[in-house]
LUMSEKOL-752124 format. One line per 3 residues: their letters; for each residue z, y, x of N, C-alpha, C. Coordinates in steps of 0.2 Angstrom, whole numbers, padded with zeros to 4 digits. Each point is the difference from the previous one (the first is absolute). Last residue first. Example, Ala and Ser with C-alpha at 12.3 -4.5 7.8 and 13.67 -1.06 7.14 Angstrom:
<nodes>
SA = 0035 -0011 0064 0001 0006 0004 0003 0005 -0004; 0000 -0028 0002 0000 0006 -0004 0000 0006 0004
</nodes>
This chain:
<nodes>
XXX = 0186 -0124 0040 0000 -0007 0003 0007 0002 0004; -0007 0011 -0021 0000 0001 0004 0003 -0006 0004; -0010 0002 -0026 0006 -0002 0006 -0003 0003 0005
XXX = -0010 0001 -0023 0002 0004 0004 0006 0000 0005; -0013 -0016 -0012 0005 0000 -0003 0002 0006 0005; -0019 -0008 0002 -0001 0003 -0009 0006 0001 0001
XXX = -0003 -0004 0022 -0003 0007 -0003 -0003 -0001 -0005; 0013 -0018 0009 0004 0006 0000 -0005 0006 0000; -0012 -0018 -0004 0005 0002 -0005 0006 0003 0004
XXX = -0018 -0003 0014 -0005 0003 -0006 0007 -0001 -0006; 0006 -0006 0021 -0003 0007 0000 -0003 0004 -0007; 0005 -0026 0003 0006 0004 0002 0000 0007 -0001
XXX = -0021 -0013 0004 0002 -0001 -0008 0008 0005 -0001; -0009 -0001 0022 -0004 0005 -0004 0001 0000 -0008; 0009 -0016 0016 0004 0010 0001 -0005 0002 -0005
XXX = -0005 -0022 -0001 0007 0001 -0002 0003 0008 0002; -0022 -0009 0009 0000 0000 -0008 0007 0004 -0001; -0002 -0004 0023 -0003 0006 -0004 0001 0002 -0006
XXX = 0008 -0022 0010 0005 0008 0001 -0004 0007 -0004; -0012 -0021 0000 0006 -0001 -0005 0004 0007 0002; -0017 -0002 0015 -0003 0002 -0007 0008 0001 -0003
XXX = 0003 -0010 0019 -0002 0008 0001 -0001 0002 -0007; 0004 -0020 0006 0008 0001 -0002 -0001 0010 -0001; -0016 -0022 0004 0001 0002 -0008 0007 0006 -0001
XXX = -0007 -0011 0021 -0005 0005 0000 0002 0002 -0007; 0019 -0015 0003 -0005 0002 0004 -0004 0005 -0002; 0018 -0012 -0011 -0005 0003 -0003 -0005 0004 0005
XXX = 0018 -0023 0001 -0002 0007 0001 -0005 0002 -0001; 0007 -0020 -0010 -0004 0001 0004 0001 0007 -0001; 0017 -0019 -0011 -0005 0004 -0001 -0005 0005 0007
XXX = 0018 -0020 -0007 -0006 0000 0001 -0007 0004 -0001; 0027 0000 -0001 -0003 0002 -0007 -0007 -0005 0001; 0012 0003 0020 0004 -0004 -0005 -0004 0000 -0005
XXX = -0008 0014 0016 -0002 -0007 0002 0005 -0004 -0006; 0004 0022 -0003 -0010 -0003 -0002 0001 -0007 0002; 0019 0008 0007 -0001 0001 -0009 -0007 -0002 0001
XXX = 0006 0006 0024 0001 -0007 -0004 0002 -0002 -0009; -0010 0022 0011 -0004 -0004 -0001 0005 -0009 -0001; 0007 0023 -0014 -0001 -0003 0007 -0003 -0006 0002
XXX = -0008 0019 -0020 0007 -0006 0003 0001 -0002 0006; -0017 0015 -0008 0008 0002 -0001 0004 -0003 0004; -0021 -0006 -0010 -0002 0004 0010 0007 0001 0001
XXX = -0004 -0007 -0022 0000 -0007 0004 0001 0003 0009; -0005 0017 -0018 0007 -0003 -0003 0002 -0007 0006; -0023 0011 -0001 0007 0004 0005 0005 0000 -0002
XXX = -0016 -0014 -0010 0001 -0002 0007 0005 0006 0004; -0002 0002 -0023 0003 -0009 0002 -0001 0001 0006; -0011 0019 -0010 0010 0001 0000 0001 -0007 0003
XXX = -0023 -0003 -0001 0001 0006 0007 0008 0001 -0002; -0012 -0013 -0019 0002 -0005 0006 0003 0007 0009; -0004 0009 -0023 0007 -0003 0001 0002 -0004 0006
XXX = -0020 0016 -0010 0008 0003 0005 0004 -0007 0001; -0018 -0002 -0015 -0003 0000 0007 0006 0001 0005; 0007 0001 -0023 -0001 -0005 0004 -0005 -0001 0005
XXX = 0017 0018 -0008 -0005 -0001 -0003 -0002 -0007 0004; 0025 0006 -0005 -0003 0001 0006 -0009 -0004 -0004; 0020 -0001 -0014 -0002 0010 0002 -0003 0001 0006
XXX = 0012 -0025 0000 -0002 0005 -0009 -0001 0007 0006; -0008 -0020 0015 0006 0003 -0001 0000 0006 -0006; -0012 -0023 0003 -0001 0004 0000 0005 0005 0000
XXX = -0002 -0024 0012 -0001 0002 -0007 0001 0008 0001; 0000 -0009 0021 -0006 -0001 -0004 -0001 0001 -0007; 0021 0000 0012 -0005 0002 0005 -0009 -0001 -0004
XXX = 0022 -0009 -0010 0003 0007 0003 -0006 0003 0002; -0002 -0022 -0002 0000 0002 -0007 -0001 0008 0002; 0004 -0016 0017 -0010 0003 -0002 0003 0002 -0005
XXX = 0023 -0005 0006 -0005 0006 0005 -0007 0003 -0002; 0012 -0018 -0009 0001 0006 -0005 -0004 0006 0006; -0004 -0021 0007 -0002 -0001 -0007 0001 0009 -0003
XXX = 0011 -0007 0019 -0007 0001 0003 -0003 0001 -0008; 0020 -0008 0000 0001 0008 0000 -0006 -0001 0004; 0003 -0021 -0007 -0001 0005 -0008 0001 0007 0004
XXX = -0004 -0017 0015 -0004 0000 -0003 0001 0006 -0005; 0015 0001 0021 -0002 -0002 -0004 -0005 -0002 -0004; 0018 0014 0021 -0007 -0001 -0006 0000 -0008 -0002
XXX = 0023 0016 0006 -0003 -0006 0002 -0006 0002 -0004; 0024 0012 0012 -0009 0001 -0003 -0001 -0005 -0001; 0021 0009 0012 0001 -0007 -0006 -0008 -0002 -0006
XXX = 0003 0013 0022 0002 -0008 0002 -0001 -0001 -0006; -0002 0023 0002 -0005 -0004 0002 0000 -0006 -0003; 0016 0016 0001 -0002 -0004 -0006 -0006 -0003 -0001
XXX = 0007 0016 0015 0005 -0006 0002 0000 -0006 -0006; -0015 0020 0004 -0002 -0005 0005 0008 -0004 0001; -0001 0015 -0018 -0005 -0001 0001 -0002 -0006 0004
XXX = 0018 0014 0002 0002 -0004 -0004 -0007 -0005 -0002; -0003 0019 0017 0007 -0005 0003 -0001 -0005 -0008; -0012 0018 -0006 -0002 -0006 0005 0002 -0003 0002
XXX = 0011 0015 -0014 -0002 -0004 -0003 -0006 -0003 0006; 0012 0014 0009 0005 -0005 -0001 -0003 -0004 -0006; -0011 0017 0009 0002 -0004 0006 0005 -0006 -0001
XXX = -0005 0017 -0015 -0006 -0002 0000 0001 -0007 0006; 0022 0008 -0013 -0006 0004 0005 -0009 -0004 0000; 0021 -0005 -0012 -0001 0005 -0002 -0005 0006 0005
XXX = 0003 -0026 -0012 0000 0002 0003 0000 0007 -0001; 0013 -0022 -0008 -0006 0004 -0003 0001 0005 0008; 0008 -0028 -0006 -0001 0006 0000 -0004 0004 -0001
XXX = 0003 -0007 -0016 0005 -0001 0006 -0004 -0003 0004; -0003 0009 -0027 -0002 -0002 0005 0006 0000 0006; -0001 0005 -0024 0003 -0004 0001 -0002 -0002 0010
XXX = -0006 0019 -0017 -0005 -0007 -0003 0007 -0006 0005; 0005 0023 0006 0002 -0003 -0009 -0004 -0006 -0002; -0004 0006 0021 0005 -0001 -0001 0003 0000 -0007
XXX = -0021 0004 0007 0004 -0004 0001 0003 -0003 -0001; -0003 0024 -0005 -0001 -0005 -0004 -0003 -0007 0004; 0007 0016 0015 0004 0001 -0008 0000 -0006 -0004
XXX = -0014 0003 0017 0006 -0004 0003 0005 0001 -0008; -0020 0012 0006 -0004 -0004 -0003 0008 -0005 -0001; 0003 0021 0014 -0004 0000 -0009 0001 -0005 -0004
XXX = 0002 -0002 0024 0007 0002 -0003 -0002 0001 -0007; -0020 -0005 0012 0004 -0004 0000 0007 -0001 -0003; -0013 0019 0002 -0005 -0003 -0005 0006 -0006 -0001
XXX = 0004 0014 0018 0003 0003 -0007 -0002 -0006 -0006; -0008 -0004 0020 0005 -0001 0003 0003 0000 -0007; -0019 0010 0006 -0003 -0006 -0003 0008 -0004 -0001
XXX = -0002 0023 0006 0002 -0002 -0007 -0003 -0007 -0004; 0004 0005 0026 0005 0001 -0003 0001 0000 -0010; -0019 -0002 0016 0004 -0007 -0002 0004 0000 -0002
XXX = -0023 0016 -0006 0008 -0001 0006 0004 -0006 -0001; -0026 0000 -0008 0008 0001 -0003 0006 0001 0007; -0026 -0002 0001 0002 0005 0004 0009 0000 -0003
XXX = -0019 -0010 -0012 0001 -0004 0006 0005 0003 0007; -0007 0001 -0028 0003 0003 0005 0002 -0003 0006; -0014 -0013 -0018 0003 0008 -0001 0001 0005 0007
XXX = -0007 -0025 0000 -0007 0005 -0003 0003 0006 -0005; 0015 -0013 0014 -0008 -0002 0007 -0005 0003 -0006; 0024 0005 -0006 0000 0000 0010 -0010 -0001 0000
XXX = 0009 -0009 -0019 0000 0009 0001 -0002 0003 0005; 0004 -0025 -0002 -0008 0003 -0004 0003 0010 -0001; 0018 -0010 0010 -0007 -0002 0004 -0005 0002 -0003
XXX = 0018 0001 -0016 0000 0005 0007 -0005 0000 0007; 0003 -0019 -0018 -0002 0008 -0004 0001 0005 0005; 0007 -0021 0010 -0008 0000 -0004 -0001 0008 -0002
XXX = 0023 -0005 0006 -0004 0000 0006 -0008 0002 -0002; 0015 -0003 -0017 0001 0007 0002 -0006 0000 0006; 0000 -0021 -0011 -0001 0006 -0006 -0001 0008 0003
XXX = 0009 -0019 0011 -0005 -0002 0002 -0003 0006 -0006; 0021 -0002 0003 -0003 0003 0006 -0006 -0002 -0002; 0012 -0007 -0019 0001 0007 0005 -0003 0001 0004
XXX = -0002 -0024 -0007 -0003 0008 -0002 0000 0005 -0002; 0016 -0012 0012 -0007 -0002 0005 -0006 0004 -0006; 0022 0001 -0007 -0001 0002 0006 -0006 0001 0004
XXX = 0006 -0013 -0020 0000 0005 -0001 0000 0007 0005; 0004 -0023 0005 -0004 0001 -0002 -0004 0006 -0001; 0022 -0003 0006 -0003 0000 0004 -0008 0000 0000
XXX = 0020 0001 -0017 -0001 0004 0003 -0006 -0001 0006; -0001 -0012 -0022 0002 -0002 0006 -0003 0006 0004; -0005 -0003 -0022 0006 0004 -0001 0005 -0002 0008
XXX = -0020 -0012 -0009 -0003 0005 0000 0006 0007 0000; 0000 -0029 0008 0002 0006 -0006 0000 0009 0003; 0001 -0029 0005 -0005 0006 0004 0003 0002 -0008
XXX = 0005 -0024 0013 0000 0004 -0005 -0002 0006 0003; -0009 -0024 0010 0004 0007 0001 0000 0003 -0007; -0013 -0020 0002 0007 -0001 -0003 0005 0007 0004
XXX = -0023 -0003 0002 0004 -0005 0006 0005 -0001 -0003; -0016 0015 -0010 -0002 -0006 -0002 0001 -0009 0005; 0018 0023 -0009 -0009 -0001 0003 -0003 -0007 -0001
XXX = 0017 0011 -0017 0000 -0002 0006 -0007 0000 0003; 0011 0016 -0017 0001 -0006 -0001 0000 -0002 0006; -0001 0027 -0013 0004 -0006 0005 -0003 -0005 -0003
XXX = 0003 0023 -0011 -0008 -0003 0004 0005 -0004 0007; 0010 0013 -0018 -0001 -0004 -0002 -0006 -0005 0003; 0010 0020 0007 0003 -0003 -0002 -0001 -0007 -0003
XXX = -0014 0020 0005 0002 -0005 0006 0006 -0005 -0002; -0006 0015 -0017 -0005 -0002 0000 0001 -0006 0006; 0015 0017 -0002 0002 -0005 -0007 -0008 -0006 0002
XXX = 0000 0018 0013 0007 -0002 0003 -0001 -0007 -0006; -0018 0017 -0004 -0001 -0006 0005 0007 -0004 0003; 0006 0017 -0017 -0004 -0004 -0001 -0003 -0006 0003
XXX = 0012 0017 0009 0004 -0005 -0004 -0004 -0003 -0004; -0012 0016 0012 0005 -0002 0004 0005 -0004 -0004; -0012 0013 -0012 -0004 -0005 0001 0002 -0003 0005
XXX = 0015 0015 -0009 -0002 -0002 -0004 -0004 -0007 0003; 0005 0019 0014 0006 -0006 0000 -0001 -0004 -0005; -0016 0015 0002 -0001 -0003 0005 0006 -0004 -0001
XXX = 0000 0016 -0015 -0007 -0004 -0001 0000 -0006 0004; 0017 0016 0003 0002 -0003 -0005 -0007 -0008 0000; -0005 0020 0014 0006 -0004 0001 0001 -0006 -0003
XXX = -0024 0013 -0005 0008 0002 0001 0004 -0009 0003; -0023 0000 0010 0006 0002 -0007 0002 0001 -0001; -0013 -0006 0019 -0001 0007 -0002 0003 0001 -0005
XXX = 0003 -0020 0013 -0002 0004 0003 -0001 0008 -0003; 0004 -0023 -0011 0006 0002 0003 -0001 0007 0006; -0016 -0005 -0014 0004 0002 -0007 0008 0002 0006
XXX = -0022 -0009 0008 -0001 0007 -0002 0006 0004 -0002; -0001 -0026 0007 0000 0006 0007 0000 0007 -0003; -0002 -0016 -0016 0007 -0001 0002 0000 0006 0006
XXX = -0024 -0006 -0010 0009 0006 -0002 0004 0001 0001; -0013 -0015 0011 -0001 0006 0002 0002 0006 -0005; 0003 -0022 -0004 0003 0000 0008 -0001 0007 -0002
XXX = -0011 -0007 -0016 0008 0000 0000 0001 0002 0006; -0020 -0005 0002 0000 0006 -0006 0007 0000 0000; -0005 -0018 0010 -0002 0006 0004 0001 0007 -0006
XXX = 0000 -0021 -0011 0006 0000 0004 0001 0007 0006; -0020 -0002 -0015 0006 -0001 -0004 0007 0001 0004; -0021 -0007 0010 0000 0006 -0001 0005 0004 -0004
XXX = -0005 -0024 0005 0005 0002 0007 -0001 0009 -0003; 0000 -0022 -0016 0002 0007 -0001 0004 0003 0006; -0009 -0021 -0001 -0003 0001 -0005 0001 0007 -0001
XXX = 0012 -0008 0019 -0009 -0004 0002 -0003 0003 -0007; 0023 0003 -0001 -0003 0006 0005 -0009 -0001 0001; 0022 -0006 -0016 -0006 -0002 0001 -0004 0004 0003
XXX = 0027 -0010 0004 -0006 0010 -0001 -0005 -0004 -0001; 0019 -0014 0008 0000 0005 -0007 -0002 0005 -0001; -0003 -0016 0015 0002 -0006 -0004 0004 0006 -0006
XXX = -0014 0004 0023 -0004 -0003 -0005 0003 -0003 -0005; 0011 0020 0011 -0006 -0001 -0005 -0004 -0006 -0002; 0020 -0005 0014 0002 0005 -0007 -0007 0004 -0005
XXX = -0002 -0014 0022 0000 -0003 -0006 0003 0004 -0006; -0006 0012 0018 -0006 -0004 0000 0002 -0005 -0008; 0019 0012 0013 -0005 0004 -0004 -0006 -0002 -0004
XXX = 0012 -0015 0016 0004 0003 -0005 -0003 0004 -0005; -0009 -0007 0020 -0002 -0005 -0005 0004 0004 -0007; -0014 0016 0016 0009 -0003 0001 0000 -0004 -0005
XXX = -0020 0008 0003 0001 -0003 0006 0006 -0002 0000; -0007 0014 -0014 -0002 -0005 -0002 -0002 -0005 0005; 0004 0023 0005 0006 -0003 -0007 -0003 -0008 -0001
XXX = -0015 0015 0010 0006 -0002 0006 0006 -0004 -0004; -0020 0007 -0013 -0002 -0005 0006 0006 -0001 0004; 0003 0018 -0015 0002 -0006 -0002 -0003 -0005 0002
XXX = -0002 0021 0011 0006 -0003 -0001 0001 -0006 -0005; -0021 0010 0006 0004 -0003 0003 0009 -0003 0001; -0012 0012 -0021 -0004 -0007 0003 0003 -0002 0005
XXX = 0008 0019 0000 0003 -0004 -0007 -0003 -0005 0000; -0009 0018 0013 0008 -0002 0004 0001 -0006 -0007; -0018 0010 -0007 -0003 -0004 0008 0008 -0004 0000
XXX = 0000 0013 -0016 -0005 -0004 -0003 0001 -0003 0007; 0010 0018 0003 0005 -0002 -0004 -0004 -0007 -0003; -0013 0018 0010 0002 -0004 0006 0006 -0004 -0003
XXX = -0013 0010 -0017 -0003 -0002 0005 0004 -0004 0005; 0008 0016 -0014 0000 -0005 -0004 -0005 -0006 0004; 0019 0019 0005 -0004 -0003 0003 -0003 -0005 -0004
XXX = 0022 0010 0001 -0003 0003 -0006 -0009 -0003 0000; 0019 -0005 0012 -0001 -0006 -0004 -0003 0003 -0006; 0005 0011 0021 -0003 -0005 0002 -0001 -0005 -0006
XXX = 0012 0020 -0001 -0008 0001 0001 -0002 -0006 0003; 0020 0001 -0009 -0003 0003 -0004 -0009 0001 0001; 0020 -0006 0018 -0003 -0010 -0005 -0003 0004 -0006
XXX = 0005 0017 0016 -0004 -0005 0003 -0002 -0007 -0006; 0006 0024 -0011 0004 -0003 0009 -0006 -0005 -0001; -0002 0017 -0016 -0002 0001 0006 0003 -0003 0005
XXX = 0014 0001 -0023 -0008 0001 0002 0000 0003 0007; 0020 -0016 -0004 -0002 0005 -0002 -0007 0003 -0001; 0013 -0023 -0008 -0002 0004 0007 -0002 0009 -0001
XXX = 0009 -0018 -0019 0003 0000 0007 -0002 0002 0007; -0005 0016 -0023 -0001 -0009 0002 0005 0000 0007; -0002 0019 -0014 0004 -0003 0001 -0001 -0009 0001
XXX = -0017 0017 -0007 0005 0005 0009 0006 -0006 0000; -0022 -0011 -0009 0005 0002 -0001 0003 0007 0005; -0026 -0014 -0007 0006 0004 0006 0006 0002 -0005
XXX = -0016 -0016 -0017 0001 0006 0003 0006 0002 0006; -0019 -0022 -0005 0011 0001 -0003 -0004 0007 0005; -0017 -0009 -0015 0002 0001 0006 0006 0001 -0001
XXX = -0004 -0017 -0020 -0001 0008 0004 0002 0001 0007; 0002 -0020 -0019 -0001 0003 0006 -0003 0006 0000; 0002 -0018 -0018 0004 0006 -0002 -0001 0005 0006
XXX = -0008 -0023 -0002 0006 0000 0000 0002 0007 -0002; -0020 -0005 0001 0001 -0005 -0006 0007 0000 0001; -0012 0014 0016 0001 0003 -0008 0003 -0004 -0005
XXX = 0000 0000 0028 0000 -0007 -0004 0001 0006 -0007; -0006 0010 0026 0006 -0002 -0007 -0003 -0003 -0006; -0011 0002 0022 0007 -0002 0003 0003 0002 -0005
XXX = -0021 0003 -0003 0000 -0008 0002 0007 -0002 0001; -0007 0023 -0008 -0001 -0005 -0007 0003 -0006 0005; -0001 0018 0012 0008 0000 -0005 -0002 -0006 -0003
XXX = -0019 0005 0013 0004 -0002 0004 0007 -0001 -0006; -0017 0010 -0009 -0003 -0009 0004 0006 -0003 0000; 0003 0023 -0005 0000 -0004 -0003 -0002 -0006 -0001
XXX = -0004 0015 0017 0005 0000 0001 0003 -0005 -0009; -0022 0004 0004 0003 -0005 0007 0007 -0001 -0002; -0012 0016 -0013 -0001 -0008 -0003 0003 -0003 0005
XXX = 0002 0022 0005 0006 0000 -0005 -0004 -0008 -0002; -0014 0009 0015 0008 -0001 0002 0002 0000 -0003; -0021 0002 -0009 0002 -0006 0004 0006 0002 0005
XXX = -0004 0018 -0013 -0002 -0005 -0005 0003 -0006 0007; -0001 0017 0012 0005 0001 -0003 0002 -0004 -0004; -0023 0004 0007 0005 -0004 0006 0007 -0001 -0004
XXX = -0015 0010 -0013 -0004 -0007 0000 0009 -0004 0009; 0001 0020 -0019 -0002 0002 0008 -0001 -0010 0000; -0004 0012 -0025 0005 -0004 0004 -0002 0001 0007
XXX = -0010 0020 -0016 -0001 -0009 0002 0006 -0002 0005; 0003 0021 -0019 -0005 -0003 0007 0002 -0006 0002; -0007 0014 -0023 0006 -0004 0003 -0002 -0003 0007
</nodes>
């Protein structure tokens, strides 16, 4: 009987490393299988950028560091998500939601797209000025929009494909705008240039904090599911390098300086080593 190929052996364990963190078995989960009938096609831009399990880990840490700058969003998680006890639980979801409305059939995607619809629904109260806020406020919903799109495309850009034409960095945009739009957002953007414009218009309404410094160390130091833990402090800082530097200074967090070299290395080479158990091509 011939012996197992020992490399082949540890590519098929990774690639089940990797399935087991990002699906929940006590729920029933499975990788959600590519569709021909999802709402993208194979090979466009928002398929290959959120095929990426690596720079989708970076771009997503920083995006919810930038979300958590909007009070709106900030209080919708502290007052109905147990995120501080279950921030990998919630990251786990999120990044379903990215897989099912991205690679699923149709059907699947309008399914879980009415679900988090139903879900938003019920997430309102007030701040702690007496503004009302609700998780089904088109403008909201905007900021993390862009802040999801912009993020998860930047971590592509700086340890994928840094060469992406901007016409299909552009595509990415129009892609991503669909669903948006069906979560409720306004605005949404369709260029890359248009989701910056909205980006630096929604500056003004950002505020820090104690409790989004609180969820930022949370995000940033606790351990990201399916990333090994020596790897995690190097994902946090090329997640924190991302941001723009007035986000650090609001979050109070410190540029990753001399630390930005290593963290970029770790992270392309961890990136390289699962798009080659998952035979992706970059």
């Amino acid at each position: 009987m011939a012996r197992p190929d020992p490399i082949e052996f540890a590519r098929q364990k990774l690639v089940e490393s990797v399935r087991a963190a990002f699906n929940d078995k006590a729920r029933g989960e499975t990788p959600v299988p590519p569709s021909d009938e999802a709402l993208f096609a194979r090979d466009t831009p928002i398929r290959m950028v959120h095929a990426d399990v690596v720079s989708m880990m970076v771009g997503g840490m920083a995006a919810l560091l930038l979300q958590m700058l909007h009070p709106h969003a900030l209080r919708g998680i502290l007052d109905f998500s147990n995120f501080r006890a279950d921030m990998h639980g919630r990251l786990r979801r999120t990044a379903r939601f990215i897989a099912v409305t991205t690679y699923g059939h149709r059907d699947d995607a309008d399914a879980a797209i009415a679900r988090v619809n139903a879900t938003h629904a019920k997430v309102h109260g007030t701040l702690p000025d007496g503004t009302p806020y609700s998780a089904t406020n088109p403008r909201t919903l905007a900021w993390v929009h862009v802040t999801e799109a912009l993020m998860f495309l930047e971590a592509w850009l700086a340890h994928v494909c840094p060469t992406m034409p901007l016409a299909e960095q552009d595509e990415y945009f129009r892609q991503f705008a669909l669903i948006a739009r069906r979560l409720g957002a306004d605005p949404v953007p369709e260029t890359k240039a248009e989701a910056q414009a909205i980006f630096r218009t929604m500056r003004s309404e950002l505020q820090s904090g104690p409790e989004a410094r609180e969820v930022a160390d949370l995000i940033i130091n606790k351990r990201a599911e399916g990333a090994p833990g020596a790897v995690q402090p190097f994902l946090a800082s090329a997640a924190v390098d991302l941001i723009p530097p007035f986000a650090r200074t609001m979050l109070s967090l410190d540029r990753p300086g001399w630390k930005a070299t290593p963290a970029k290395l770790v992270t392309n080479a961890m990136g390289g080593t699962l798009r080659w158990a998952f035979r992706q091509k970059p």
